[in-house]
C-alpha positions in Angstrom: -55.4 85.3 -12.7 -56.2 81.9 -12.4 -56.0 81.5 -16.1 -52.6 81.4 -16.0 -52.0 78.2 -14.1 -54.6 76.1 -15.7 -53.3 77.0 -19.0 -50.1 75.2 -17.6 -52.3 72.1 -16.7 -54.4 72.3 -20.2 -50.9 72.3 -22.4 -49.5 69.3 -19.7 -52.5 67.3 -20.1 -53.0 67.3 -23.8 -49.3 66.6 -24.2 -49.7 63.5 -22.0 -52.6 62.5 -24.0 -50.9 63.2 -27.4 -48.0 60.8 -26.8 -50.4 58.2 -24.9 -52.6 57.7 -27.9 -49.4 56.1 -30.1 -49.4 53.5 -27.5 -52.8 53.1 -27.9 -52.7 53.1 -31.7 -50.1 50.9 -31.7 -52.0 48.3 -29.4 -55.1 49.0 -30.3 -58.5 47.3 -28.5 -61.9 48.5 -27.3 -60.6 47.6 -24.0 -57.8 50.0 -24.1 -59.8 52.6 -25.8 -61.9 52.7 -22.9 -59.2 52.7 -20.5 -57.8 55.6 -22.1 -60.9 57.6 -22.0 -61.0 56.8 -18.5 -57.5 57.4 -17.8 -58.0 61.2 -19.6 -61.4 62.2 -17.8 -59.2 61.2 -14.3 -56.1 63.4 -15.8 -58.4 65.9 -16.2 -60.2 66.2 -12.9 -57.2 65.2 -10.7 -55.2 68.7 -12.6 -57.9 71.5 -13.6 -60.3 70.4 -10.8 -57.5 70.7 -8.0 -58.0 74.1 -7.2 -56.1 74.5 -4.0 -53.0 73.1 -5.6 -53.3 74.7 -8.8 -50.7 77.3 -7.9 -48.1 74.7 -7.0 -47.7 74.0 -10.9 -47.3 71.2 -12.9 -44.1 69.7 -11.6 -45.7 69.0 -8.1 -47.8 66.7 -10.1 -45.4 64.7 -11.6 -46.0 61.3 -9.5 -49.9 61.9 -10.7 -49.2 62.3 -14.3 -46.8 58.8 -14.0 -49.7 57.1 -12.2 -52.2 58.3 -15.4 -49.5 57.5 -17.9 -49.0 53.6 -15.8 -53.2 52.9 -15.7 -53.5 53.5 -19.3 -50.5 51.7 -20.9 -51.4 48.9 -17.9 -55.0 48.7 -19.5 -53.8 48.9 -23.0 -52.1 46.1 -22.8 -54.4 44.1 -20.9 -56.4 42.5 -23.3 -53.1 41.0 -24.5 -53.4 39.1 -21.2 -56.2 38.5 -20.7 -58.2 36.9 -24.0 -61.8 37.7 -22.8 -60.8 41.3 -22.7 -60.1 41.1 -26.5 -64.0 40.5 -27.4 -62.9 38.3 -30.1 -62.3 35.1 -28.6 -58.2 35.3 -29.7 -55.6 33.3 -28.0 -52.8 35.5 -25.8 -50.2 32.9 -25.8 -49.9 32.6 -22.0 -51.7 30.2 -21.3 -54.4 29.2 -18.1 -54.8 31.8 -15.1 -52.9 30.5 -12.2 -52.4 30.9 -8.6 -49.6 31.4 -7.4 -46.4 29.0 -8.4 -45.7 27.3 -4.8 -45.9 27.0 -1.4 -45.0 29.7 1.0 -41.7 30.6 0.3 -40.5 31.9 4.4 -37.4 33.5 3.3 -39.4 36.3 1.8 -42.1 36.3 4.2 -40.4 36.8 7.1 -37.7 39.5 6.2 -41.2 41.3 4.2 -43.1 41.3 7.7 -40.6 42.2 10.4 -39.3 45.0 7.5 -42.6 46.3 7.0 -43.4 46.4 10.8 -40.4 47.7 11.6 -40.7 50.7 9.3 -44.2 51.5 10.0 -43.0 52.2 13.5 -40.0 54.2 12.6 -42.0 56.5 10.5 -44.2 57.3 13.0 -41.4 58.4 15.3 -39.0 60.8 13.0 -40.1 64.0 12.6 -38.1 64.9 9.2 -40.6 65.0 6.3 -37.8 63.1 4.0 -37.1 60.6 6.8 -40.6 60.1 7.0 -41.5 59.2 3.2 -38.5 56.9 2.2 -39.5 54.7 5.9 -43.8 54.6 4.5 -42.0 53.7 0.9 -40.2 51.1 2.6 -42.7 49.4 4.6 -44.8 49.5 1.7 -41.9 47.5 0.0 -41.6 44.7 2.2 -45.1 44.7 2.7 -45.2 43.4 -1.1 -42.3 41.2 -0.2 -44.6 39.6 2.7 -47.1 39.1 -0.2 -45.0 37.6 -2.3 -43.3 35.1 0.3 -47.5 34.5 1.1 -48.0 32.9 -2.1 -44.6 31.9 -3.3 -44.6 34.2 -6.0 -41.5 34.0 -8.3 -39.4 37.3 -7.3 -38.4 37.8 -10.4 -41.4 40.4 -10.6 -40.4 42.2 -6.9 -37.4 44.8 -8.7 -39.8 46.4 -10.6 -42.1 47.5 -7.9 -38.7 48.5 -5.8 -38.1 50.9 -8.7 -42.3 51.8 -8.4 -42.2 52.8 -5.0 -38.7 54.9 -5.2 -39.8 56.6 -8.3 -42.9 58.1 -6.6 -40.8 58.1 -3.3 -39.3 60.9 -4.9 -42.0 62.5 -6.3 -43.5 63.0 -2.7 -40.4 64.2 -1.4 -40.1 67.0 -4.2 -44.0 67.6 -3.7 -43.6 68.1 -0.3 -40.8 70.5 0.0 -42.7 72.5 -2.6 -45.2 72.8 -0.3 -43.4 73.4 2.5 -41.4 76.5 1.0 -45.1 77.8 0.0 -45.5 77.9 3.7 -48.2 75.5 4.0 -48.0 73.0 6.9 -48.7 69.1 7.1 -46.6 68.3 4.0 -45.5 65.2 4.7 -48.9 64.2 5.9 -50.1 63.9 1.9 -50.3 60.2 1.3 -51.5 60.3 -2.7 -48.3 59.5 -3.5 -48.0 56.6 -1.3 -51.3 55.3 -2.8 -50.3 55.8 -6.5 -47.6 53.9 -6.1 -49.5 51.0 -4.1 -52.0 51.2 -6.8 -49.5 50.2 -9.4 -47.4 47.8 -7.3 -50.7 45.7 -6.4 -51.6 45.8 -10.2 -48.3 44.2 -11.0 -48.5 41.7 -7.7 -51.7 40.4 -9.2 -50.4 40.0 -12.3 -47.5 37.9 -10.8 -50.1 36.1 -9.2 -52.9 35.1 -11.8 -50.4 35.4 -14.7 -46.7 35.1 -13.9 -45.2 33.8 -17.1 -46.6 37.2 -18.3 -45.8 39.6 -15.6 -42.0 37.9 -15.4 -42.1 38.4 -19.9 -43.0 42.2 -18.8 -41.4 43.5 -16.5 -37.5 42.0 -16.8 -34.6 43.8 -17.4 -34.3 43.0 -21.1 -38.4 43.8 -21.7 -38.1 47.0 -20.1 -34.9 48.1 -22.0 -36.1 47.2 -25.4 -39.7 48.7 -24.2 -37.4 52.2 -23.9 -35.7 51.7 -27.0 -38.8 51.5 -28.9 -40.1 54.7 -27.2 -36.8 56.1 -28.9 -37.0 54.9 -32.3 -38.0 56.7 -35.2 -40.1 58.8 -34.8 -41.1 58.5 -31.2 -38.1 60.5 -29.7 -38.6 63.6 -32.2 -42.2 63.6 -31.3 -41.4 63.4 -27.4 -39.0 66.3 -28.0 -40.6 68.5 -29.9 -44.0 68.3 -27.2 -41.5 68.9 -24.5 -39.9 71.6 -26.1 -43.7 73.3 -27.1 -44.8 72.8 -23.5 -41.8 74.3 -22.1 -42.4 77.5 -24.0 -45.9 77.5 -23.1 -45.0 77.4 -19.7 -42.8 80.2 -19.9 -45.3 82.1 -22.0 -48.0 81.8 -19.0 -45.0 82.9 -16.1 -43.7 85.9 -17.9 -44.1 87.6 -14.7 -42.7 85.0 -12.6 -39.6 84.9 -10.4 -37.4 81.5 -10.8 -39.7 78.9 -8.9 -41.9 79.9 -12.4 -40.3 77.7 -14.2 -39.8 75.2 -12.5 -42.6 73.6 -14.8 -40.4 74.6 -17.9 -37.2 73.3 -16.5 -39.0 69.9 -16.0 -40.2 69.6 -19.9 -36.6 70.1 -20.8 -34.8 68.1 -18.4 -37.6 65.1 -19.7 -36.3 66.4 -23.5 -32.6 66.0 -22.7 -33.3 62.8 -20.5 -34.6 60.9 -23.7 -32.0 62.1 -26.0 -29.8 61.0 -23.8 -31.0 57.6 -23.0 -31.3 57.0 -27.0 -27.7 57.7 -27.5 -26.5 55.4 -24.6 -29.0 52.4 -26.3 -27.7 53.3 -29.4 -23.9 53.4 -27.8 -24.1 51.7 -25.1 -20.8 51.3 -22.5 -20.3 51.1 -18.6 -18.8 55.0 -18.7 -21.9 56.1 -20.7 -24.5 54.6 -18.7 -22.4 56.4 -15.5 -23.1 59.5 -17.3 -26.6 59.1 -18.2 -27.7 58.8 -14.6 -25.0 61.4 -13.2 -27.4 64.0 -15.6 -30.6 62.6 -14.9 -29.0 63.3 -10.5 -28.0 66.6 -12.0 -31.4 67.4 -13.2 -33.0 66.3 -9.9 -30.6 68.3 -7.9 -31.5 71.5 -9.3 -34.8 70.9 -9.4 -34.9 70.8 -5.7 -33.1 73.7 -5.6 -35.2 75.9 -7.4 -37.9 75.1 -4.7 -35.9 76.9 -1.5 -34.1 79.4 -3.9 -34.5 82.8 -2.8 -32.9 86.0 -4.1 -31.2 86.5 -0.6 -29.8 82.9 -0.9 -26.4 82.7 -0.2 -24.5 83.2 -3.7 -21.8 80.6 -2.7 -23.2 77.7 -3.4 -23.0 77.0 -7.1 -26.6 76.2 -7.9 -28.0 79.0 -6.2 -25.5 81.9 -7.9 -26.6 79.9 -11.3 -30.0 80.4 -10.2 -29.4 84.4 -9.5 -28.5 84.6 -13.1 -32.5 84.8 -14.1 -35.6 82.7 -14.6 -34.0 81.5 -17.7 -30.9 80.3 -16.4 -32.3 76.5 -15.2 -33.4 76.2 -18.7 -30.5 76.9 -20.1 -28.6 74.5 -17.7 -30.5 71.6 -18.5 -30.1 72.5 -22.4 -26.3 72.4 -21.6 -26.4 69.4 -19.1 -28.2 67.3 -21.9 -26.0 68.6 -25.1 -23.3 67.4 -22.8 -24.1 64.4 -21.5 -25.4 63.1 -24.8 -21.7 64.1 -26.7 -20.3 62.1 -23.5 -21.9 59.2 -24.0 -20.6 59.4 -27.5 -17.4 60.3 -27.3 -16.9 57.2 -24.2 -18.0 54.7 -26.7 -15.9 55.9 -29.5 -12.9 55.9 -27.4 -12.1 59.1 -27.1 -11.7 59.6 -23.5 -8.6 62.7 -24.5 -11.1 64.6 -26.7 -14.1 64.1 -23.7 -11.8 65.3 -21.4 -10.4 68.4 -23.0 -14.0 69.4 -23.6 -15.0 68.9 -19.9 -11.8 71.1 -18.3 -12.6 73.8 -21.0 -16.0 74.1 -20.2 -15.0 74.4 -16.2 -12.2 76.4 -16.5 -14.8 78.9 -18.9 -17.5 78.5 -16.1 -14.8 79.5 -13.5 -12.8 82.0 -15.2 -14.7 84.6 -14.2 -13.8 84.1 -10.4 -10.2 83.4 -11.6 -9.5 86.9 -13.4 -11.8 89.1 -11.5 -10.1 92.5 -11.4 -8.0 92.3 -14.5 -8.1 94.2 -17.4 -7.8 91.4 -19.8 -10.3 89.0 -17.4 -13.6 89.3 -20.1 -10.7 88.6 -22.8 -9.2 85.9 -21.2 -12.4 83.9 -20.9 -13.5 83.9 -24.0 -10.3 83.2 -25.8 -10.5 80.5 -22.7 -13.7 79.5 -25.4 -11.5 79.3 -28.2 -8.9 77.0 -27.1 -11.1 75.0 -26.0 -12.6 74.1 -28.9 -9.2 74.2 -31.1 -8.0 71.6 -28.9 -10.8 69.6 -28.9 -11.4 69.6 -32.4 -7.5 68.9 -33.1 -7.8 66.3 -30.6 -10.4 64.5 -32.9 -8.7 65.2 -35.8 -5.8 63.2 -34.3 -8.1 60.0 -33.4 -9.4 60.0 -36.9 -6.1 60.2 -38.4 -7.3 63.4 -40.4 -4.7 66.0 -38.3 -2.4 67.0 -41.4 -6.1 67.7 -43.6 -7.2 70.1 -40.5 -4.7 71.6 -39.2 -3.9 74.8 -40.9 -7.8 75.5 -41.5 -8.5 74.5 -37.6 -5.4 77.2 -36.3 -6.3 79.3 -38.9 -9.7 80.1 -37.5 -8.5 80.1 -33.8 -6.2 82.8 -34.6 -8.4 85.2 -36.3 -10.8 85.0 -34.0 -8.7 85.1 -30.8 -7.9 88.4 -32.5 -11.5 89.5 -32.6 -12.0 88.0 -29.0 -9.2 90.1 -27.6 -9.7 93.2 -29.4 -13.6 93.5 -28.1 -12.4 92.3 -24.9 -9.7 94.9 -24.2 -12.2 97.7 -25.3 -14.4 96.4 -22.9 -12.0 96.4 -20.2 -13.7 95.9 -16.7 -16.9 98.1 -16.7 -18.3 97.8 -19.4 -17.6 93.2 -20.1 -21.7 92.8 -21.6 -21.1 95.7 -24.3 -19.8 93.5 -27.1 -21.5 90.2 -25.7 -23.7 89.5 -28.8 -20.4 89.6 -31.0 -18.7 87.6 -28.9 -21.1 85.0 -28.6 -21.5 85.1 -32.7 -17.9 84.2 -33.0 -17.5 81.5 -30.9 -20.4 79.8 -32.2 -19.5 80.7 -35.9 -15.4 79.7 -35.3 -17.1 76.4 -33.5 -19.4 75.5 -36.8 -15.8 75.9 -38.8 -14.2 73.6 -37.2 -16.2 70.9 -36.2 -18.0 71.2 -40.2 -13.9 70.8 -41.2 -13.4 67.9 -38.8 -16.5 66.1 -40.0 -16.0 66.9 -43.8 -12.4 65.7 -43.6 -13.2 62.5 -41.1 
């Protein structure tokens, strides 16, 4: 039985690998070879040879998978820093190892110390496991900050290793409530986290302070965004999706058995899938509103991700996540499928303009969601919700069609098919009545997709 989680790890870990070794190919050194190689025998031993957290699954690794994924693109590009690492003798353009760029700079120093003592004692006090990793995060922070006020290093560098230690902040936290709904104990006494994340932030410290024209090049705002942009580009994001998508169905393929925390390791793969569409759409549109919406799917995500940790089948129904939950295994899946298609056409439709259309489309899709709730009891209630469908997207598509100015071209064919098949919709919903609304689901499914393809094909072909 084993088998079944270490086929999870094999598929995670060669997908890891597969997309690391275009970075490599891309920056190609003996150097960065061998760090890779490294970097893949420690993947490898940290995952398969964990035996007492094997059944945990993938997810709970996460933060180690990040810290992998940091060490080799870290040592991949280090011969570009540093010339002797090259073997060949080449210049890297940044000139003479330094020490530091000043003296002592106190303002840093002193806010980095009395922070960093003053959270190492508050973590040892609080007994909530949550409480209890965001304090160690935080002293490690300022404890950084101390070392940067030391040596009067330019703080230019410091943001990125605030976003280092929250990023595997909340790796721990998700790691450790997956441990404690397991039943185990002493959760929040597992510190690997805590030293990933110091392992990465001293890497980039030291660059800062031997090399800080390069470290500052690195890891600003404007590196970093064109550094995801490329990741995005041709055929980087397809590639990233379609590994996602393969590992996602491996991981169900090796739960099949598995209640809802099973696939948990799925859910993850997609979420990552839908994240990087997303993100390319904002670079490729980018606005305030879309940028809002970008990180209000990426808290989505999160959010039910947690959830799926304390979900039980006696959890109480009322609160939204959990009754989505009830709905099956498949059901997070399927959410974050939805959350992504949604968030990416957002982001679109913000840049474009059309806040109406955006907003028609969002109210539709609740009042579908919620319509159930609404109508229970009636007759007409399975009716109801999917002609609920319909409008929807005849207003949203008309809606459109009046932005692009194409309204008297789309019209007629647009209520043409919303009437026909609000007629189908209603007749298979009155003959379903109350008892038997999942009957003619397949059909009704069929022709809101199919009436969907009409219209937006005619709004398209006519824009």
């Amino acid at each position: 039985m084993k088998s079944i989680p270490y086929l999870k790890f094999l598929t995670a870990n060669l997908c890891t690998l597969l997309l690391l070794v275009f970075a490599l190919i891309s920056h190609y050194s003996l150097t960065g070879l061998i760090v890779y190689l490294v970097g893949a025998g420690m993947l490898f031993l940290g995952t398969l040879g964990d035996s007492k957290n094997v059944r945990y699954g993938v997810a709970n690794k996460t933060g180690f998978y990040l810290f992998i994924a940091c060490i080799i693109l870290i040592g991949i590009r280090l011969p570009d820093m540093i010339p002797a690492l090259r073997f060949d003798g080449s210049s890297n353009g940044f000139g003479k190892m330094s020490f530091g760029t000043g003296s002592p700079n106190f303002a840093a120093a002193l806010p980095g110390l009395a922070g960093m003592i003053g959270f190492i004692i508050a973590s040892s006090k609080v007994k909530s496991y949550v409480l209890k990793i965001c304090f160690g995060s935080l002293a490690q922070t300022f404890g950084f900050l101390l070392f940067y006020g030391i040596f009067g290093l330019p703080i230019r560098t410091f943001p990125f290793i605030v976003a280092v230690e929250a990023l595997f902040a909340f790796c721990r936290v998700y790691a450790s409530k997956n441990i404690i709904y397991n039943g185990d104990s002493g959760a929040s006494k597992r510190t690997a986290h805590s030293f990933m994340a110091l392992i990465i932030c001293a890497c980039v410290a030291v660059a800062t302070l031997l090399y800080p024209s390069y470290a500052i090049s690195a890891t600003n705002g404007e590196h970093i965004a064109k550094l995801v942009k490329s990741l995005t580009e041709g055929f980087n994001l397809p590639v990233f999706v379609t590994v996602m998508a393969v590992a996602a169905a491996l991981f169900m393929f090796s739960e099949l058995k598995s209640d809802v925390k099973g696939s948990a390791d799925a859910y993850l793969a997609v979420s990552l899938a839908g994240l990087a569409i997303s993100i390319r759409v904002l670079l490729t549109h980018l606005s305030i509103g879309g940028a809002i919406i970008c990180a209000a799917s990426a808290v989505a995500y999160y959010l039910v991700g947690f959830s799926m940790l304390s979900f039980m089948p006696s959890s109480d129904k009322s609160n939204p996540i959990y009754w989505m939950l009830g709905k099956g295994r498949f059901a997070a899946v399927l959410y974050s499928a939805i959350v992504s298609a949604m968030a990416a056409f957002s982001i679109l439709f913000m840049y474009r303009g059309s806040i109406v259309s955006y907003l028609i489309l969002v109210c539709g899709v609740v009042l579908a969601l919620t319509s159930k709730r609404i109508f229970r009891g009636l007759a007409a209630a399975e009716a109801i919700r999917w002609q609920i469908i319909l409008l929807t997207v005849y207003a949203f598509t008309m809606s459109v069609s009046v932005i692009n100015g194409t309204i008297g071209k789309t019209w007629m064919l647009l209520t043409a098919v919303f009437v026909l098949f609000s007629i189908v919709m209603w007749g298979l919903g009155l003959r379903d009545g109350v008892n038997l609304p999942k009957k003619y689901r397949a059909f009704k499914v069929a022709g809101c997709v199919i009436a969907g393809a009409i219209s937006v094909i005619a709004v398209i072909t006519f824009g």
